[in-house]
C-alpha positions as semicolon CSV with decimal commas, in nm:
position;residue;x (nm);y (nm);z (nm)
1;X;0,025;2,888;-0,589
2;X;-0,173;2,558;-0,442
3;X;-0,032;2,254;-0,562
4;X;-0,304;2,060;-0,696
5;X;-0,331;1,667;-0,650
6;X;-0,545;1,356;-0,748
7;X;-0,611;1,041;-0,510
8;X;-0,767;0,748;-0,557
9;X;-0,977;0,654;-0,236
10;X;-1,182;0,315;-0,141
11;X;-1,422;0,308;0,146
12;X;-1,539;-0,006;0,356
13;X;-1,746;-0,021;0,627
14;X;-2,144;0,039;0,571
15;X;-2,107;0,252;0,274
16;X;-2,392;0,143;0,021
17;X;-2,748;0,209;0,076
18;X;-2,657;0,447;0,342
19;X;-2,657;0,784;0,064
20;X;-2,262;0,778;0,063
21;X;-2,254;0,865;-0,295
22;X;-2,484;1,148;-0,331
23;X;-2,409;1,267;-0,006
24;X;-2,004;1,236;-0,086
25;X;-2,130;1,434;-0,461
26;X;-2,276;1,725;-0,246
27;X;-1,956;1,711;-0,002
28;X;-1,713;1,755;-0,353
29;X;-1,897;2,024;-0,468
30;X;-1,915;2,241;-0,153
31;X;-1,538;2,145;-0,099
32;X;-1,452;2,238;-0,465
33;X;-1,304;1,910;-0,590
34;X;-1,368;1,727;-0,935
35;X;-1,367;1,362;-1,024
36;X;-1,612;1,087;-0,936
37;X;-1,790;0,870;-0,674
38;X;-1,909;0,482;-0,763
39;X;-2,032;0,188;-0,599
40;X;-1,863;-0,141;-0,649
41;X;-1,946;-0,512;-0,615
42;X;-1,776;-0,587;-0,363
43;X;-1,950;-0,355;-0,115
44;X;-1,698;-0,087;-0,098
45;X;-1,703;0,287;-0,264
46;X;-1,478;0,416;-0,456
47;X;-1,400;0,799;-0,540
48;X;-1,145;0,976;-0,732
49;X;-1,052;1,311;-0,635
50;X;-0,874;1,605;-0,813
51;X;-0,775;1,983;-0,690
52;X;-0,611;2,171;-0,462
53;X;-0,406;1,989;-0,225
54;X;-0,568;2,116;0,084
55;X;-0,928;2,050;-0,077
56;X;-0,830;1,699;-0,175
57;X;-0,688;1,678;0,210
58;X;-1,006;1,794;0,332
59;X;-1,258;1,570;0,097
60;X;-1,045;1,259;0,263
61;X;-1,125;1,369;0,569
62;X;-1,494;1,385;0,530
63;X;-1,506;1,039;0,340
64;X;-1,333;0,876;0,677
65;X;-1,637;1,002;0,842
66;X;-1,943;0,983;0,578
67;X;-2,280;1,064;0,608
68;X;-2,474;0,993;0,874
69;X;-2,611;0,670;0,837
70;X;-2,266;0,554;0,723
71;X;-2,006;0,341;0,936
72;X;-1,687;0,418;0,762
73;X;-1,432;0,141;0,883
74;X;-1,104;0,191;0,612
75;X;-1,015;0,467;0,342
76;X;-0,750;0,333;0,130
77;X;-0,581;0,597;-0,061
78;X;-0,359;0,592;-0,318
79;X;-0,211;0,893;-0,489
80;X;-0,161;0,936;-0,882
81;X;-0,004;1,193;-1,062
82;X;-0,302;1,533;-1,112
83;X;-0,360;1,496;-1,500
84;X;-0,608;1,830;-1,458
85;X;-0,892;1,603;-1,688
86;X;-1,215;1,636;-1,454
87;X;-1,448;1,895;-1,490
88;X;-1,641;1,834;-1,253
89;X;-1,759;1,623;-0,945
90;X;-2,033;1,342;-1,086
91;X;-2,152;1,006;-0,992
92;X;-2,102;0,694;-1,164
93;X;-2,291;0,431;-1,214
């Protein structure tokens, strides 16, 4: 049985105004992980992230590269404990 996870992840670099929200939305949903994508203040973009390890693994990956337009320079990830509580992959606002 896959061991399922949740991380906490928060992207620098040219991440707003560039689609990295939608774009990381679409990513989630093709991957097959649930939580939550948001811009904040401070330029950055922060997700949440909740599934199987190995999908969780994989939707890191992808934020360390972005979309196209995007210049991903830091993913800061911090791991929590999987409460199972998302139902599915949305954007904040």
């Amino acid at each position: 049985m896959a061991e399922n996870v949740r991380v906490r992840a928060v992207v620098s670099g040219r991440v707003q105004g560039v689609a990295f929200r939608f774009e990381t939305q679409w990513a989630a949903e093709r991957i097959g992980v649930r939580g939550w994508v948001r811009n904040r203040p401070d330029g950055t973009v922060q997700a949440l992230f909740e599934g199987e390890r190995e999908r969780v693994e994989e939707m890191l990956a992808w934020c360390r590269r972005g979309p196209a337009l995007a210049r991903v320079t830091a993913v800061d990830v911090t791991w929590e404990d999987y409460l199972g509580d998302l139902a599915e992959f949305r954007i904040l606002r």
